[in-house]
C-alpha positions as CSV (number, residue, x, y, z in Angstrom):
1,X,-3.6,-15.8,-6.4
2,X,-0.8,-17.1,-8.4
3,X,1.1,-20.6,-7.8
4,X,4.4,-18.8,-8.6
5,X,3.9,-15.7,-6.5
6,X,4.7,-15.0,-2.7
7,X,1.7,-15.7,-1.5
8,X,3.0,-18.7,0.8
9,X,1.1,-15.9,3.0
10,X,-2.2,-14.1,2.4
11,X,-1.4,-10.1,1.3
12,X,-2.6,-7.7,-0.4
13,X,-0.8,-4.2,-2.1
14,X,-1.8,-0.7,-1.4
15,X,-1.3,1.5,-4.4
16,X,-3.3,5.0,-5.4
17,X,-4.9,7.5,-7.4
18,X,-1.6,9.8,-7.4
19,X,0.7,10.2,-4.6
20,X,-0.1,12.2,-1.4
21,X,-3.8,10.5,-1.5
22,X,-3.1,8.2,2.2
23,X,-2.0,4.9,1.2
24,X,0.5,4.9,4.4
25,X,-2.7,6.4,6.4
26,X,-4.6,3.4,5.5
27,X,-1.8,0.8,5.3
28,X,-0.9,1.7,8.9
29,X,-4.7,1.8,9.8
30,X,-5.0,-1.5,8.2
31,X,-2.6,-3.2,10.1
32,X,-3.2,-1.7,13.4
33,X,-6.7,-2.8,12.9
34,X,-5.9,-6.6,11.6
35,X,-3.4,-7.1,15.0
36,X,-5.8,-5.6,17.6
37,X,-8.2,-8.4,15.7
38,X,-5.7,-11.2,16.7
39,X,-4.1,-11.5,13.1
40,X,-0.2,-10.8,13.0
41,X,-0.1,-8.5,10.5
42,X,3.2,-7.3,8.4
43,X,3.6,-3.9,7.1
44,X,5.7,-3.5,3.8
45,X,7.3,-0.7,2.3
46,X,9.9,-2.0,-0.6
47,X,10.6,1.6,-2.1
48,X,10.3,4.4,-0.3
49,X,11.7,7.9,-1.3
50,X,11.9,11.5,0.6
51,X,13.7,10.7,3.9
52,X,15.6,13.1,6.1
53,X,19.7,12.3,7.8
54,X,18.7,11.4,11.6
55,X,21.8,12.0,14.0
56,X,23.3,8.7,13.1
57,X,23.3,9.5,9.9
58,X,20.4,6.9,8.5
59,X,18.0,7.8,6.8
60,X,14.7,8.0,8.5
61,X,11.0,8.3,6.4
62,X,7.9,9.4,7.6
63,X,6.0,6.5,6.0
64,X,8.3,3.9,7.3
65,X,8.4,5.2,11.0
66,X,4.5,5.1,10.5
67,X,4.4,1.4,9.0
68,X,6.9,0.4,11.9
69,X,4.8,2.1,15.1
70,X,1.3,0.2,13.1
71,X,3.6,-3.1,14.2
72,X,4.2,-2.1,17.6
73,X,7.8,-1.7,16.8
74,X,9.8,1.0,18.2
75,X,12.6,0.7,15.5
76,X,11.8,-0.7,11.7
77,X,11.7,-4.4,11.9
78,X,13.7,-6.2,9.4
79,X,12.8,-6.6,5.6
80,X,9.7,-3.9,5.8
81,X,11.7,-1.4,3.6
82,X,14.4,-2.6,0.7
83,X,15.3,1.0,-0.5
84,X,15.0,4.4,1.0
85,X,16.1,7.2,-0.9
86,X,17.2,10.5,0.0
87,X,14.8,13.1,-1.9
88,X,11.6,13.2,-2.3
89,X,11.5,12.5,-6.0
90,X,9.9,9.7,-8.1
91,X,12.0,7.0,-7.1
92,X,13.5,5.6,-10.6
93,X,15.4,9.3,-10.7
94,X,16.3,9.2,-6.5
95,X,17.7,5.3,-7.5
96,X,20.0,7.1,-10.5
97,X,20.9,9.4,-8.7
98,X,22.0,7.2,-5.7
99,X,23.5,5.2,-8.5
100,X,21.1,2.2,-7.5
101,X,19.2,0.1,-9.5
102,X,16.2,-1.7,-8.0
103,X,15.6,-5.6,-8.2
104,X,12.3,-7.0,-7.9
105,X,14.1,-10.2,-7.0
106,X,15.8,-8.3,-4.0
107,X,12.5,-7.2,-3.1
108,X,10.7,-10.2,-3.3
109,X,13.3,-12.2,-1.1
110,X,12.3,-9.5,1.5
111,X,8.6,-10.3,1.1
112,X,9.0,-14.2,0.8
113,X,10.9,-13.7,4.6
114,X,8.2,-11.3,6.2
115,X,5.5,-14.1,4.7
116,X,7.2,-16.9,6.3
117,X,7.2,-14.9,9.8
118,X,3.8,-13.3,9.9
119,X,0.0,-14.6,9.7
120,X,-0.7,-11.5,6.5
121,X,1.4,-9.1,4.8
122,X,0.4,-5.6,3.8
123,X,2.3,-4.1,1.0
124,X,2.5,-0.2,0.6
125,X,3.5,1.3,-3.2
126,X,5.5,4.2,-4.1
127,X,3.2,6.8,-5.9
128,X,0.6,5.7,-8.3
129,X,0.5,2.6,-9.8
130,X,2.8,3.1,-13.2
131,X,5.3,5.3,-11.2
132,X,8.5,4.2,-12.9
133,X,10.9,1.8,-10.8
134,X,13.7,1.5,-13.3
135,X,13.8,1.9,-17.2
136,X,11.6,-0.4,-17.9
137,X,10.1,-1.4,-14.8
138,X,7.8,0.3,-12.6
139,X,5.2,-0.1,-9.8
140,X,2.9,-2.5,-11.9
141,X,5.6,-4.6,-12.3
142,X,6.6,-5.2,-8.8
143,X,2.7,-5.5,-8.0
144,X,2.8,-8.4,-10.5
145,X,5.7,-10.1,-9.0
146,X,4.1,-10.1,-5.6
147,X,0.9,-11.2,-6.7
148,X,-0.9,-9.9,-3.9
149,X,-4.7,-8.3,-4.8
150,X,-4.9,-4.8,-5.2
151,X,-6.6,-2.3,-2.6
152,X,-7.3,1.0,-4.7
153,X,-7.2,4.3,-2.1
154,X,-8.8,7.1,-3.6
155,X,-8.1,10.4,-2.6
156,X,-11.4,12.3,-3.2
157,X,-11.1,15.3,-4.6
158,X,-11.9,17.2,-8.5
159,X,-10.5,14.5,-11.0
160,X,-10.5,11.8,-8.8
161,X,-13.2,9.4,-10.3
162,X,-11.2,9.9,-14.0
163,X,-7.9,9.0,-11.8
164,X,-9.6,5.7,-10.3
165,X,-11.6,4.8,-13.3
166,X,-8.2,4.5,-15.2
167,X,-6.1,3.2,-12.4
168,X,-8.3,-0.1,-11.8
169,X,-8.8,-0.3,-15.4
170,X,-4.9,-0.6,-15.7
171,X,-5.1,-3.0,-12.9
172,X,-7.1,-5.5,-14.4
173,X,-5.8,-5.0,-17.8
174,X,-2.2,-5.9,-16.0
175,X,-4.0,-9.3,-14.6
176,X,-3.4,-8.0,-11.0
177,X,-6.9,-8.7,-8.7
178,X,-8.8,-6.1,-8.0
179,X,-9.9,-6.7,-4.2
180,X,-11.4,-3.4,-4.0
181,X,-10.8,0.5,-2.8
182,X,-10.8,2.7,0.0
183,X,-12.1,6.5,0.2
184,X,-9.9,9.1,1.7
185,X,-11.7,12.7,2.2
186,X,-8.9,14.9,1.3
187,X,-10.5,17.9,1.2
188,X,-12.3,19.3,4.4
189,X,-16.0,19.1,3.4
190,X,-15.6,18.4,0.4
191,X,-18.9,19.7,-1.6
192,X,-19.1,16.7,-3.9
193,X,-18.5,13.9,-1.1
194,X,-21.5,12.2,-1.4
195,X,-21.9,12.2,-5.2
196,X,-18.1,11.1,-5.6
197,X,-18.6,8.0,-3.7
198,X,-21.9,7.1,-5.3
199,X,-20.3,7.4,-8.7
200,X,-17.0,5.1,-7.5
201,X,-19.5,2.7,-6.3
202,X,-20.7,2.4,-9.6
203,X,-17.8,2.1,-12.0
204,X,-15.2,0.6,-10.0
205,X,-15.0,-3.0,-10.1
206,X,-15.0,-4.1,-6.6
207,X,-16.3,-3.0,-3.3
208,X,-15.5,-0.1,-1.4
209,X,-13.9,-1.0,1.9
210,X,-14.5,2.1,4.0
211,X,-14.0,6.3,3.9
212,X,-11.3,7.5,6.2
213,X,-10.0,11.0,7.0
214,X,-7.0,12.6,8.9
215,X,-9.7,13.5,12.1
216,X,-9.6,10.0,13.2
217,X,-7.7,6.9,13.9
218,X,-7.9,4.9,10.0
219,X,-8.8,1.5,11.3
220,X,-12.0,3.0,12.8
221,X,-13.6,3.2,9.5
222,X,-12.1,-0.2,8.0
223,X,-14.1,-2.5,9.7
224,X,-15.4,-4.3,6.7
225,X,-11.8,-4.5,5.1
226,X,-10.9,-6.2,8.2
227,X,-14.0,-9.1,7.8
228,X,-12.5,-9.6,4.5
229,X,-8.9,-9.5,5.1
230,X,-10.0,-12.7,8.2
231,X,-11.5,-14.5,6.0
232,X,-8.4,-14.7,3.9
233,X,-6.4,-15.8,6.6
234,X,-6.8,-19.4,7.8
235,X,-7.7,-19.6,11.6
236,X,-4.3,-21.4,12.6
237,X,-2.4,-18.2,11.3
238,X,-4.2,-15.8,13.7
């Protein structure tokens, strides 16, 4: 934790191997889990991109509507998403092309108001964890400027222990706290399962939190991310 970061309120940031590996399956698992414990648990998404024109012509995003119902909201409660682009493109080219330029002081104003309303905060990247932001700036950066610890989810799959091997080690090399990762079983029955893990377990420089898959509700498996996220959270906040 930094003095000069938002963390007037416990957090943490959910980045990835690559995109597509389930950080909004486990965010949303996450805080489902953390407010069925008693904690009031934010969900934030500061960049999203690859949303579709609902009939009143905003633009609605899978992720977000999935970060929105882990709340218990029925619409997207305010400050849980700073931009939503259009395409589903790396978002540094979907903010040229919207002629848009993201500010990590914009988003941080956003994250300093959900802190000062809610008990914990959990923050959802775009993409990996350099995806580019702006020239620049990218995802690291806005990690930094947070100053949340970082949970790794690793979609398991062929490549995958190269892809998280280099992602924490550019995590730590950025200063950013590595809290530890999550598992996600990509790949129906996936052959090397068992061997993947056991090899994450030992070059990855924190714990793993749990394995989830699509077949079942997230927060079932993230019990011990739970224990950890309590103990982060001082008992008045609950």
């Amino acid at each position: 934790m930094t003095t000069d970061s938002v963390l007037l309120t416990p957090g943490l940031f959910v980045t990835g191997t690559d995109t597509e590996v389930g950080k909004t399956w486990v965010a949303a698992g996450l805080v489902r889990a953390l407010r069925a414990h008693g904690i009031d648990a934010a969900a934030f998404k500061p960049v999203a991109s690859g949303a579709a024109r609902g009939p009143d012509g905003t633009l609605q995003n899978e992720d977000l509507e999935a970060l929105t119902l882990a709340m218990g909201h029925a619409t997207a409660p305010a400050d849980l998403n700073v931009y939503c682009f259009e395409p589903a493109i790396a978002p540094h080219v979907a903010a040229a092309r919207a002629g848009v330029t993201i500010d990590l002081a914009r988003i941080e104003g956003a994250a300093r108001r959900l802190a000062r309303r809610h008990a914990f905060v959990v923050a959802e990247g775009a993409g990996g964890w350099r995806v580019p932001l702006a020239p620049g700036l990218d995802l690291s950066d806005l990690a930094a400027r947070l100053g949340w610890p970082i949970l790794l989810v690793v979609g398991l799959r062929l490549g995958c222990i190269n892809h998280a091997r280099l992602t924490a080690e550019a995590i730590r090399n950025g200063g950013q706290a590595f809290l530890g990762w999550v598992a996600n079983d990509l790949v129906v029955d996936y052959p090397e399962r068992t061997s993947t893990i056991a090899a994450l377990n030992e070059c990855l420089p924190g714990p793993c939190f749990g394995s989830v898959m699509r077949s079942q509700p997230s927060e079932l498996a993230l019990a011990p991310l739970v224990e950890a996220v309590a103990a982060m959270v001082a008992p008045t906040a609950r």
